[in-house]
PLY file of the C-alpha trace (Angstrom):
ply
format ascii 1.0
element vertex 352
property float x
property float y
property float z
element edge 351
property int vertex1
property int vertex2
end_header
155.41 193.69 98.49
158.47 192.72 99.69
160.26 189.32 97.39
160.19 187.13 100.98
155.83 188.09 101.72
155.44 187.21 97.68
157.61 183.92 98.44
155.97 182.94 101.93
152.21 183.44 100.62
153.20 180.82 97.31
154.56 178.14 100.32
151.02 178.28 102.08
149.43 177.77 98.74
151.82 174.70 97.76
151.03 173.38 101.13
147.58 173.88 100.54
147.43 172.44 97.60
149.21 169.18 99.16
146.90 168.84 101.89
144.31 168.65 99.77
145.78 165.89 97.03
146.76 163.83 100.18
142.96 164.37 101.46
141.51 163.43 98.27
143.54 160.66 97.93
142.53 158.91 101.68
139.16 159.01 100.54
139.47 157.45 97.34
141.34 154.88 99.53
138.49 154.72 102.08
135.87 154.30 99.11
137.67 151.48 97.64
138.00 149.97 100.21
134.38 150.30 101.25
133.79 148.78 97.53
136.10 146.16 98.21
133.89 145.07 101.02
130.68 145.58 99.21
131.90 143.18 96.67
132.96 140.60 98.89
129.88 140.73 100.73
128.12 140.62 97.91
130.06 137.29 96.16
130.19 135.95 99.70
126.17 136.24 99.80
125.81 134.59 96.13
127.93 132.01 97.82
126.42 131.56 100.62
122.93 131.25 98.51
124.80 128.59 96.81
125.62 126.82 99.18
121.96 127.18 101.06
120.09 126.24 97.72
122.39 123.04 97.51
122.21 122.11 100.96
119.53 122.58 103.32
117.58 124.14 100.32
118.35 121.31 97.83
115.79 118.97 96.77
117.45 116.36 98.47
116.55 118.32 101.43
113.38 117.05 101.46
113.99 113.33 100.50
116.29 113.38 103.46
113.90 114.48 105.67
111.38 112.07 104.80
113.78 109.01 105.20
114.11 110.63 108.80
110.65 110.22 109.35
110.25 107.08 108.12
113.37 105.64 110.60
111.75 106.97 113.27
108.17 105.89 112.81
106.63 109.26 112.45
103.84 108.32 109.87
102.48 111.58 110.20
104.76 113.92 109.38
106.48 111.32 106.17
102.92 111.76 104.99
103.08 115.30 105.18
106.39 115.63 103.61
105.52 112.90 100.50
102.22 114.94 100.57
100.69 111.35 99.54
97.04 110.63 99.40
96.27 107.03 101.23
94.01 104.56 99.34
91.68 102.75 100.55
93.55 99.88 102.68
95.04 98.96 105.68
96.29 101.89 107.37
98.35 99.57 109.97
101.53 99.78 108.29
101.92 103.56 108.50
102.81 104.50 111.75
105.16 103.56 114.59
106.60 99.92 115.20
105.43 98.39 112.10
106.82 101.30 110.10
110.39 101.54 112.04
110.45 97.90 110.94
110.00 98.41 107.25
112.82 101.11 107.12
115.28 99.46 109.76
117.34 97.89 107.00
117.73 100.71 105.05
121.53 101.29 104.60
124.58 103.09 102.75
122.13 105.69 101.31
123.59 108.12 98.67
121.69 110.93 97.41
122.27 112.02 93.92
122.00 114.92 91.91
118.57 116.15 90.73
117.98 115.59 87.50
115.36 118.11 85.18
112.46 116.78 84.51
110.86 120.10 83.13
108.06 122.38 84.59
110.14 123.24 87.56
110.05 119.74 88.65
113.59 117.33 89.40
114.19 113.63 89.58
116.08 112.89 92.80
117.62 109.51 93.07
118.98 107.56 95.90
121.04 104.41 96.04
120.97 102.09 99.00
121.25 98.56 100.25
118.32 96.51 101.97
119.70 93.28 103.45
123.07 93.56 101.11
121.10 94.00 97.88
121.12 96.97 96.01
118.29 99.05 95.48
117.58 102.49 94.11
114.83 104.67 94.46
113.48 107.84 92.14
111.43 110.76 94.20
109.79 113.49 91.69
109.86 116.84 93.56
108.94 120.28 91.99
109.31 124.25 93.26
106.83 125.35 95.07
108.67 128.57 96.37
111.34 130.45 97.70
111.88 131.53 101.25
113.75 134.97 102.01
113.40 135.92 98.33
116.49 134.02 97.54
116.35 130.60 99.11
114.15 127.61 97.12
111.69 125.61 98.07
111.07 121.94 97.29
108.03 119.53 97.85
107.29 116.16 96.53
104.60 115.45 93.75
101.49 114.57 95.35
100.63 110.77 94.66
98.98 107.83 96.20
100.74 105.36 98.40
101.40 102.24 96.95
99.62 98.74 98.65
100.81 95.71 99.28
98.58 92.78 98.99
99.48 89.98 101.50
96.97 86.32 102.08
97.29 83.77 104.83
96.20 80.49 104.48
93.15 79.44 106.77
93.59 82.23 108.99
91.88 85.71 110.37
95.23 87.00 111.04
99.35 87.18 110.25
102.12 89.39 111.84
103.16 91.85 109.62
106.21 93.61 110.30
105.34 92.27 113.71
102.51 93.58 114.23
99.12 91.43 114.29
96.92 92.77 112.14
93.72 90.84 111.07
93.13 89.20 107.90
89.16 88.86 106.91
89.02 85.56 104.75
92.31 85.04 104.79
92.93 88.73 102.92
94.09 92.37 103.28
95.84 95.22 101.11
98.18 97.43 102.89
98.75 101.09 101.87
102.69 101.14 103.11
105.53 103.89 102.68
108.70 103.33 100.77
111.33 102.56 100.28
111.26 99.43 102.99
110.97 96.05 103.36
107.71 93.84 104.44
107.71 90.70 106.35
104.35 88.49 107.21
104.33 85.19 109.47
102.06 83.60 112.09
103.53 81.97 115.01
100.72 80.27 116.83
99.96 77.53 119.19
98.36 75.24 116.68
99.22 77.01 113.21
102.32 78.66 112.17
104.07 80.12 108.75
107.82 81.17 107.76
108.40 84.43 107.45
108.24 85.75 103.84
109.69 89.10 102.57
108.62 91.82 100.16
110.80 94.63 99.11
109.29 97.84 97.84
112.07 100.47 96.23
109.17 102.66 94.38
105.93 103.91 94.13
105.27 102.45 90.22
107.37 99.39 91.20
104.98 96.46 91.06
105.60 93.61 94.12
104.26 90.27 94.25
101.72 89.60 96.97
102.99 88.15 100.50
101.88 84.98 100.65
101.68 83.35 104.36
101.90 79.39 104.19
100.49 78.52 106.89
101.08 75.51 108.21
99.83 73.53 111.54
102.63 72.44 114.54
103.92 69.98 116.54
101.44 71.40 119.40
98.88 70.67 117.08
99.33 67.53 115.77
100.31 65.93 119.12
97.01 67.47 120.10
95.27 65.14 117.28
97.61 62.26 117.47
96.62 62.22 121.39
92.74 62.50 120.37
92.89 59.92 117.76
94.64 57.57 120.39
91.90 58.59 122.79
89.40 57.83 120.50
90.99 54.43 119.55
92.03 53.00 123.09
88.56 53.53 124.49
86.84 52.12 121.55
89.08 49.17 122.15
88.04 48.66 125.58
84.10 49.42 125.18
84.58 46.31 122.31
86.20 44.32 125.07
83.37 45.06 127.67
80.93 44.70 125.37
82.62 41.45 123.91
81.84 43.18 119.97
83.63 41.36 117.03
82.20 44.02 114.97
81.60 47.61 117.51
80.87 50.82 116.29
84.59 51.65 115.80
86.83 51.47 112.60
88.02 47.79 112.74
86.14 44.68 112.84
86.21 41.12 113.06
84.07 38.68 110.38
83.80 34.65 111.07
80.80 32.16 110.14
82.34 30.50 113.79
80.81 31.11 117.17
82.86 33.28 119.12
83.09 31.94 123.36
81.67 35.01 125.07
84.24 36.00 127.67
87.19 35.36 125.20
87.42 38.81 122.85
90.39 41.11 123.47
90.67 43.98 121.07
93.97 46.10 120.97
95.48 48.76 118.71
98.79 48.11 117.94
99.70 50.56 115.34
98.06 54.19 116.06
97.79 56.19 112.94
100.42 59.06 111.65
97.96 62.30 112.08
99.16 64.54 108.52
97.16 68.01 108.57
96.35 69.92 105.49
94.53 72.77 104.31
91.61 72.55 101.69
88.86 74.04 100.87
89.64 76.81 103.66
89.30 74.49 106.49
92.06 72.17 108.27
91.33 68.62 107.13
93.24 65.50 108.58
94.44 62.98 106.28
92.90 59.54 106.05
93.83 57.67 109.22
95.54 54.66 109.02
96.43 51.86 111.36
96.64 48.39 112.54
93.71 46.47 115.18
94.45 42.95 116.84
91.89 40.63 117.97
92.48 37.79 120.81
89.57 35.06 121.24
88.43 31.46 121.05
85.94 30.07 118.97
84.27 26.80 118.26
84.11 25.62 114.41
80.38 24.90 113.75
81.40 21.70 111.52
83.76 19.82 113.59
83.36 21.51 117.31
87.19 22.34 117.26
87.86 25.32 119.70
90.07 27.63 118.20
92.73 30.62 118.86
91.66 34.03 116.98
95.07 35.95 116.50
94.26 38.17 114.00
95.78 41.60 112.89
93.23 43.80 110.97
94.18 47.01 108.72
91.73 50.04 109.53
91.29 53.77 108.32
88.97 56.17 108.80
88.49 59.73 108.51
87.91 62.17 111.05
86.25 66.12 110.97
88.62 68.57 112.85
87.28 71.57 114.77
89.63 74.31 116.76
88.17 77.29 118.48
90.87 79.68 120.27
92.61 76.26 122.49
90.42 74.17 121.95
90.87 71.23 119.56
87.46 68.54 119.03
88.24 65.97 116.62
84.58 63.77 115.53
85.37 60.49 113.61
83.75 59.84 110.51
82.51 56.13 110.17
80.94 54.34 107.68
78.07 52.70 108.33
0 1
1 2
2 3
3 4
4 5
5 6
6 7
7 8
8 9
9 10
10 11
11 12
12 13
13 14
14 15
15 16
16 17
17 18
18 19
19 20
20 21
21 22
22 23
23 24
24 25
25 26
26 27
27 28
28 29
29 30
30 31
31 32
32 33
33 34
34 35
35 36
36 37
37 38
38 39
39 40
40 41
41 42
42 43
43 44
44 45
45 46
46 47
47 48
48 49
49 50
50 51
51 52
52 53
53 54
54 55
55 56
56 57
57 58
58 59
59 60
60 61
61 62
62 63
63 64
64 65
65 66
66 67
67 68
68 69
69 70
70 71
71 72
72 73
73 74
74 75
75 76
76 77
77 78
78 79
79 80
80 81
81 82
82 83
83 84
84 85
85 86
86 87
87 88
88 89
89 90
90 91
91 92
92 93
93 94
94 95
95 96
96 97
97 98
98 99
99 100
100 101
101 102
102 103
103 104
104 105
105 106
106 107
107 108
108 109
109 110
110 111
111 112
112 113
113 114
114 115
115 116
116 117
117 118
118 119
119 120
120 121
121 122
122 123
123 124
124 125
125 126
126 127
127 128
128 129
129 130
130 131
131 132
132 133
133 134
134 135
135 136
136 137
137 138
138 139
139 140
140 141
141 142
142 143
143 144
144 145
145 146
146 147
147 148
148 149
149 150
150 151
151 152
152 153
153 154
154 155
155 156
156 157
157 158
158 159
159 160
160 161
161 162
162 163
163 164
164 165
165 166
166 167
167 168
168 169
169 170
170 171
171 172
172 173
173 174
174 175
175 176
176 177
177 178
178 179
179 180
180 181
181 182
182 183
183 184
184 185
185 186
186 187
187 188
188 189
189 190
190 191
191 192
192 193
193 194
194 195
195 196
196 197
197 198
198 199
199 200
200 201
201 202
202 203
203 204
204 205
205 206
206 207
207 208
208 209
209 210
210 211
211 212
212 213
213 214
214 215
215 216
216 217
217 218
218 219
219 220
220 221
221 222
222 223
223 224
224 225
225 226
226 227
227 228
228 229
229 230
230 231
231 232
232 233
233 234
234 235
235 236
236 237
237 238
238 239
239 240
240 241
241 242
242 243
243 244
244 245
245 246
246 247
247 248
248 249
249 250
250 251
251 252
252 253
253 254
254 255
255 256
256 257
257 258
258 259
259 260
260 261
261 262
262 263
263 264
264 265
265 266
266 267
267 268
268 269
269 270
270 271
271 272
272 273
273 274
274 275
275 276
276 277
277 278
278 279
279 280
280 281
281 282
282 283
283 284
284 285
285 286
286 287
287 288
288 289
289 290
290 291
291 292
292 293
293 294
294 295
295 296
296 297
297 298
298 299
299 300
300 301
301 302
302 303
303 304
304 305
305 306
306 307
307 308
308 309
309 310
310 311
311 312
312 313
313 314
314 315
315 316
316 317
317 318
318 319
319 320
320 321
321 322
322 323
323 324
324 325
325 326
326 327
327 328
328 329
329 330
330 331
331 332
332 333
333 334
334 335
335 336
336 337
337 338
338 339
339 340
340 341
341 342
342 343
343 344
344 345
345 346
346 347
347 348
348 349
349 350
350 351
């Protein structure tokens, strides 16, 4: 073998031999980089788990979703979600207008970070504002679950609503949250949702009350009872006042017909004299101030007081003088008050 065949056939080797390094080398290249991207995918799914189980898979998830539901009156489904058993109440509170109303003034909520409570369950709070004052509110939640093996899942702790006890005074009924509701003996307990706020009243022709407030921020939060002072109107007692005048001006005038020093009416007039038939004018000239009150669950009016003049001539029985009678007598009297739907009866009480 010639020197130049020995020298060609080493060249092909060494090129051989280069081809392959460089070969070897590209796919230790491609395999890193196909590790690269394996890694990456893999940190960017731990991330994105991350981010899932503090996001739409935190337990604040939940809490948010129920404040949803209770802002837009969906009863049903903030049941659902506070998986809440209801007690034995009034459910009017729980659904719709009336529940809209309670969370309407809910404001400048901030969630914050769950807290371990142990046994897989968390303490999320939330800070808000109901009409300026600051409130917060604790919501026990617990796992119940993951979803797509790596995503959790949160639910509340099943409990019972709380109630709210609210009376009205001499009434069947009250707006609560503005919504009539009735109110047997003056009574009811309302299972309601929280947080929110409660308002009662009664705006009626012949009874009305102020509106009164009740916050709730918690389940185990006690709240005093709404208490509806009723109270009767102007429509009302210019209802009396007119009956009472009624009852006064025509008691005048059947005295005058009947020419009655003493008639079956709350003033009278005494003399040992003999009164001239003909002569006897009777007129009221100070009508009582009607005050009504409750007691005893009924609507009582006060005592009536007022004033009774009496015009007539008499003869004295000792001398034969004829005499003026100008005399102004004090009267009261009581009266029983009735009202059914519009209809107001007022029956004087006399004595005998």
């Amino acid at each position: 073998m010639s020197q130049g065949a020995a020298l060609t056939r080493a060249f092909r080797r060494g090129a051989g031999n280069l081809r392959y390094v460089q070969t070897s080398q590209a796919l230790v290249r491609i395999a890193a980089g196909w590790l690269l991207v394996l890694m990456l995918a893999v940190a960017g799914a731990i991330v994105a788990v991350n981010l899932v189980n503090h996001s739409i898979a935190s337990p604040q998830q939940p809490v948010r979703e129920y404040l949803a539901a209770l802002q837009k009156g969906e009863g049903g489904k903030a049941l659902g979600l506070l998986r809440a058993s209801v007690p034995r109440s009034n459910a009017a509170m729980l659904d719709g207008a009336a529940l809209q109303t309670a969370s309407a003034r809910i404001a400048d909520v901030k969630y914050g970070e769950a807290e371990d409570r142990g046994g897989n369950q968390v303490m999320v709070p939330i800070d808000y504002t109901i009409d300026g004052n600051q409130l917060r509110t604790e919501f026990l939640l617990e796992r119940s679950g993951t979803e797509w093996l790596f995503f959790h899942k949160w639910s509340f702790v099943p409990a019972a609503l709380p109630v709210l006890d609210v009376t009205v005074v001499n009434s069947n009924e009250a707006l609560l949250n503005g919504v009539p509701v009735n109110m047997p003996n003056g009574r009811n307990s309302f299972a309601v949702f929280y947080p929110g706020e409660y308002d009662a009243s009664l705006n009626g022709q012949y009874f009305s009350a102020p509106t009164t407030r009740a916050t709730l921020s918690g389940r185990d939060v006690p709240t005093a009872p709404l208490n509806v002072l009723t109270e009767a109107t102007d429509a009302l007692n210019d209802a009396v006042s007119d009956k009472v005048k009624e009852f006064l001006d025509s008691c005048a005038d059947a005295a005058d017909k009947q020419q009655q020093l003493q008639p079956d009416c709350p003033f009278y007039h005494a003399t040992n004299n003999r009164v001239i038939d003909g002569t006897i004018d009777w007129a009221i000239t100070e009508y009582p101030q009607v005050s009504i009150e409750p007691f005893d669950g009924r609507w009582v009016v006060a005592p009536l007081d007022g004033k009774a003049r009496i015009k007539a001539r008499q003869v004295d029985l000792f001398t034969g003088a004829v005499l003026d009678v100008d005399t102004v007598h004090n009267f009261s009297f009581t009266t029983r008050l009735d009202i059914d739907a519009d209809t107001v009866k007022l029956t004087p009480q006399l004595s005998d």
